[in-house]
C-alpha positions, 0 to 999 in steps of 0.5 A: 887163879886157884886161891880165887877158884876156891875163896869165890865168896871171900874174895868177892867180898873183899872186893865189894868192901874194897868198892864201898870203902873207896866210893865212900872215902871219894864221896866224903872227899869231893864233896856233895854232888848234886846242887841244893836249891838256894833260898832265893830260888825256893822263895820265888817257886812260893811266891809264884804259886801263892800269885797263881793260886790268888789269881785262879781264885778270883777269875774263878777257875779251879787251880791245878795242884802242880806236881814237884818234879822229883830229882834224884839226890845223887849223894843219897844214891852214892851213900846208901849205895856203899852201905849196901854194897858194905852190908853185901860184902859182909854177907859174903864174908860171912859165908865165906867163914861158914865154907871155911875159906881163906882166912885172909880172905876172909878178914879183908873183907871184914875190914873192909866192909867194916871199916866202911860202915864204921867210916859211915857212923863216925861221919854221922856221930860227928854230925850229931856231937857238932848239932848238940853242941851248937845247939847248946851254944845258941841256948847259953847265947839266948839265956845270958849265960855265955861268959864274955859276952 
């Protein structure tokens, strides 16, 4: 209890990054949990506002401008929360490094929050690497240029 007592700042943060490193491995495992709407659903919203619109421009009456209700995107909410709580955790170690801490300490919660952050940026360079290429893929599929097709 006493190398905690003394490394509040480093094991506080080795702890916070530990908490973002698991929710982020968690999410990115169990996949996305709140529903996306489908097309069909997205189409019929559209489709009954143009009829309501129509039918309130002929009888007259001045059409009322609905407000969508906002739901929260829970993976937005689950996502920005471990990259805070990594950038926290690196915050800590930081001034745990200053107050000349554990070294231990200290470097797990440098992994940690780092490891979180850069477990965040692979995703997300992952993403962009597979859009470059499809994107590409369907250029050469409209020039012609695609060999065996």
């Amino acid at each position: 209890m006493e190398i905690l007592s003394q490394n509040k700042f480093s094991s506080l943060g080795m702890l916070l990054g530990t908490i973002a490193l698991i929710l982020g491995i968690l999410h990115f495992s169990l996949g996305p949990f709140s529903p996306k709407p489908t097309l069909q659903t997205v189409v019929a919203g559209q489709v009954s506002a143009v009829k309501k619109g129509l039918i309130a421009g002929i009888t007259g009456k001045q059409t009322t401008a609905e407000t969508d209700k906002k739901t929260v995107d829970i993976d937005k909410v689950i996502r920005n929360t471990g990259i805070v709580t990594a950038v926290i955790a690196l915050g800590l170690a930081f001034i745990g490094g200053m107050r000349k801490e554990n070294r231990w300490g200290i470097t797990g919660a440098l992994v940690f929050a780092g490891g979180t952050l850069m477990f965040h940026a692979v995703l997300f360079g992952i993403g962009l690497i597979c859009a470059i290429l499809f994107l590409l893929l369907i250029i050469s599929i409209l020039n012609g240029s695609l060999p065996g097709l």
